[in-house]
N, C-alpha and C positions, 0 to 999 in steps of 0.2 A: 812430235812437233819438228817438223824441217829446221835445220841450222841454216839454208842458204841466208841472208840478210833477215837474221830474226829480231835483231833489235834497229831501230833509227832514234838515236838521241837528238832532239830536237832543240836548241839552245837558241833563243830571240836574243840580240843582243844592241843595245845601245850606249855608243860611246863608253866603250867597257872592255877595252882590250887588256888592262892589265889581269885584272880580275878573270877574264875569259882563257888565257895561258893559265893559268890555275884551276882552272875548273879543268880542263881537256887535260891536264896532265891527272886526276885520278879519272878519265878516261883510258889512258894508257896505261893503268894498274889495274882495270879489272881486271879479275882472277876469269873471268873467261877469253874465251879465244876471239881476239879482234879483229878476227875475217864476217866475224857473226854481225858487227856493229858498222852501222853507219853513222856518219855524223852531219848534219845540218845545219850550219849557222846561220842565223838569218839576221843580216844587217839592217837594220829599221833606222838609220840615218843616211841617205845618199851623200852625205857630203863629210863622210869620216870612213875611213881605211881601214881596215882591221888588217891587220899583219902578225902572222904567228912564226914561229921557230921551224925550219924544213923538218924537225920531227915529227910533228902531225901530221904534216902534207905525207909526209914516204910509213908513216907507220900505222895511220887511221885510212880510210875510206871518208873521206873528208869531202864538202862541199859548201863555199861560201855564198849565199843568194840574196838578192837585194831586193827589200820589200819597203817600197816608198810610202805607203800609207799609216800612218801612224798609230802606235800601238802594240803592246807584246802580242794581243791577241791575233792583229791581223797579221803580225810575221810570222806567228807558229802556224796559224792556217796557209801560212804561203808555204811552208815545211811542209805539212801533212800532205797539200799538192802533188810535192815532189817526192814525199816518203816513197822508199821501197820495202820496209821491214814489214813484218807481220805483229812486232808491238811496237807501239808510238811509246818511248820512251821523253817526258818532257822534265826540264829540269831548267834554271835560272844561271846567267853566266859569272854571278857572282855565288853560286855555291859549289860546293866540294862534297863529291860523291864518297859514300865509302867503298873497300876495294869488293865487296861482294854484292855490291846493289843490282848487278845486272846477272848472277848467279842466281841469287836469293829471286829474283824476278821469275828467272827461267824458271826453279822447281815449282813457284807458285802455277805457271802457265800451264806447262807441262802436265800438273796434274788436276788440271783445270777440266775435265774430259768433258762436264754438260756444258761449257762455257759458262758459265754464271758469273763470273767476275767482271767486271766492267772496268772499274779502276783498281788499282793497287795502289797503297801509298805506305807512310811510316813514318817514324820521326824525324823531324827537322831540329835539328840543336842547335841552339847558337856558339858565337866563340865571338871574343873579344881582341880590341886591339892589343892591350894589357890588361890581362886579368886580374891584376892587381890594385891598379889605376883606373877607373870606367869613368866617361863621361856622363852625362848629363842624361842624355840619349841613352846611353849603355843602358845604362840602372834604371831610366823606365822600360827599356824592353827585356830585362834582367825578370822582370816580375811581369811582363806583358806577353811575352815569346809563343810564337804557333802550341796552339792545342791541339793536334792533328789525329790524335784519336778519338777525342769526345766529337771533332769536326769530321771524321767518318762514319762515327756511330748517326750526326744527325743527317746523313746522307751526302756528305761535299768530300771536297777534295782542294787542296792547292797544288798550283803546277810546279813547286818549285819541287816536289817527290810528287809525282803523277806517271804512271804507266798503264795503259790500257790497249786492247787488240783493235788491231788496225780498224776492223768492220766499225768495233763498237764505235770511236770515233766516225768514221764515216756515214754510219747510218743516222747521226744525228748532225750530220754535215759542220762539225770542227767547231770553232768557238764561234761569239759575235763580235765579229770585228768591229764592230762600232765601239767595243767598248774598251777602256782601257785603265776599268777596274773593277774588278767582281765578277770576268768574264768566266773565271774557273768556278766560283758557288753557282755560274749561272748552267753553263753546259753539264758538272757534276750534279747539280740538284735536277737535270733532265734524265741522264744517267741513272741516278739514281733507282727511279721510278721503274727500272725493267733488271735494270742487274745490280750484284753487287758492289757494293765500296768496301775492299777488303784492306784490312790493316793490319800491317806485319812489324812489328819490334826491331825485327832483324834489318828492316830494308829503311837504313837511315844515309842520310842527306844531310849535310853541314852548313849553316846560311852564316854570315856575319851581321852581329849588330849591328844596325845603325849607331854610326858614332857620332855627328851633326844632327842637332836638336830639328836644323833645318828640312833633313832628310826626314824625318820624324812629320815634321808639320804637309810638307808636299806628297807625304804615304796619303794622309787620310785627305788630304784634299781629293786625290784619285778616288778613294773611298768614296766620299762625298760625292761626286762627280759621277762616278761610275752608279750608286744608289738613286742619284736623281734622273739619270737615262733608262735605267729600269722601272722606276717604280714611282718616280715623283713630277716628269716632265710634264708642263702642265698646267701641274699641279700647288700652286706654289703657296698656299695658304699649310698642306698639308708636308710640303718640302721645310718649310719654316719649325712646324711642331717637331720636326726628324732630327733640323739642326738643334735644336733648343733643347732636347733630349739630350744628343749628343754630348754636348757641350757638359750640360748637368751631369753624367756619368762620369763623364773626365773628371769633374771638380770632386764627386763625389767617389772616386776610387783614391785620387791625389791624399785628401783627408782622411780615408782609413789607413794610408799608411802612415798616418804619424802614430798609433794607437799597437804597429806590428812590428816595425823594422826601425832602424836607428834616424835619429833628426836629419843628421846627412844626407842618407839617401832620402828621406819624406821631401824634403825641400829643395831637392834636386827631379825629382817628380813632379812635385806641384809647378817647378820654372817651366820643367817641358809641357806640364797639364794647359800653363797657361797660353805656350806659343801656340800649342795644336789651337786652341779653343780660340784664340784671335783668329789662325788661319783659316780657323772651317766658321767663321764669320765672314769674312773676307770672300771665302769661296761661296760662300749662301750668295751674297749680294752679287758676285760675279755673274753664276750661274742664273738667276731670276734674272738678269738683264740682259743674258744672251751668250754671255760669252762662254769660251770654247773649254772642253772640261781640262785637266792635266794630263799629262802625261808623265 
């Protein structure tokens, strides 16, 4: 495998500059050689700046681009556009690599000879503000947090740990920009279907809790949103029985945890059980009368 520009890290970013100086700095730790790596930013807000530190600009292969249309989806397809690497390296500007992620990448590739791999992924772990102290938020995603290996075994992937060879992306012409949630189960379940979703232990990714119950509620709204442009537009006697579903799962995961873990955290769950389950009410009624999904 050629080292000329083998990797392109591809980061979408919104209003997320603090967070994104964080992520590009275990950029500048991988244990590989940083001529190999490009980097991609893609601004998905025309009306906010990202300004980093002159040590990215002079010590990465760095490029900021601006993608007005909205959505991670459609700013990482603005990336692939421009990608020069030979693996599409995608990853979230609020996560933190580890320093061998783009090492541990290369040996999978490298001995990849029939090509059969499509995607590569691996754990995502979470990390708190205070691990001692967790919000509301915290402690439902404490016990909610990415399953990314049983979510490889069933053929997906999420971008926030996703690497996959430049073709493979290509030949199935990059995400759907329309969407701007579920676009990664959408293009890895096509994926899926010709190559592998390989899952590696070793190749981990850092994500933070959500710490606002809020952040929590406008996730699954996207969820929501993103489910009813695939599969429910329409459709909306059959969108109603999805939210109605929904809703009842919340309530009824909330209520086993009083039966496993302490009253604290049980009732600290059921608060956020309850905001999620107003908001993807709220979002039902939105969505069936027109209006535009989240972002």
């Amino acid at each position: 495998m050629s080292t000329s520009t083998l990797f392109t890290v591809i980061i979408p970013v919104y209003r997320d500059n603090d967070r994104l100086i964080k992520c590009l700095k275990t950029i500048l730790n991988q244990t590989v050689s940083l001529d190999i790596i490009e980097v991609l930013i893609i601004n998905n807000d025309p009306k906010f700046r990202i300004s980093l530190p002159i040590e990215f600009i002079t010590k990465l292969n760095l490029q900021i681009i601006l993608e007005e249309k909205p959505g991670s989806y459609a700013a990482r397809n603005k990336g692939i556009a421009q990608a020069k690497g030979q693996i599409f390296a995608f990853t979230d500007s609020d996560c933190l690599l580890s320093e061998n992620w783009l090492k541990v990448a290369y040996e999978y590739f490298s001995n990849d000879k029939r090509m059969e791999i499509g995607i590569l992924t691996g754990p995502v772990p979470l990390f708190f503000k205070n691990p001692k102290v967790l919000s509301d938020a915290e402690v439902y995603e404490k016990y909610t947090g990415f399953t990314t290996e049983s979510y490889a075994k069933e053929g997906y992937a999420i971008t926030a740990n996703w690497l996959s060879p430049a073709f493979v992306i290509k030949e199935f012409g990059g995400f759907n920009a329309d969407l701007k949630s579920n676009g990664d189960s959408e293009l890895s379940g096509r994926i899926s279907q010709k190559y592998k979703i390989v899952y590696s232990p070793k190749l981990i990714v850092h994500h933070p809790a959500r710490y606002y119950t809020e952040d929590l509620v406008n996730k699954y709204k996207r969820l929501l949103g993103g489910a009813f442009v695939r599969r429910f537009h329409g459709k909306p006697k059959e969108f109603r029985k999805h939210v109605k579903y929904f809703i009842w799962r919340r309530y009824r995961f909330a209520f086993k945890k009083f039966f496993t873990i302490s009253l604290k955290e049980s009732l600290a769950i059921l608060k956020v059980c309850n905001a999620i389950n107003k908001g993807a009410w709220e979002e039902y009624k939105s969505l069936i009368n027109g209006g535009e999904t989240k972002r």
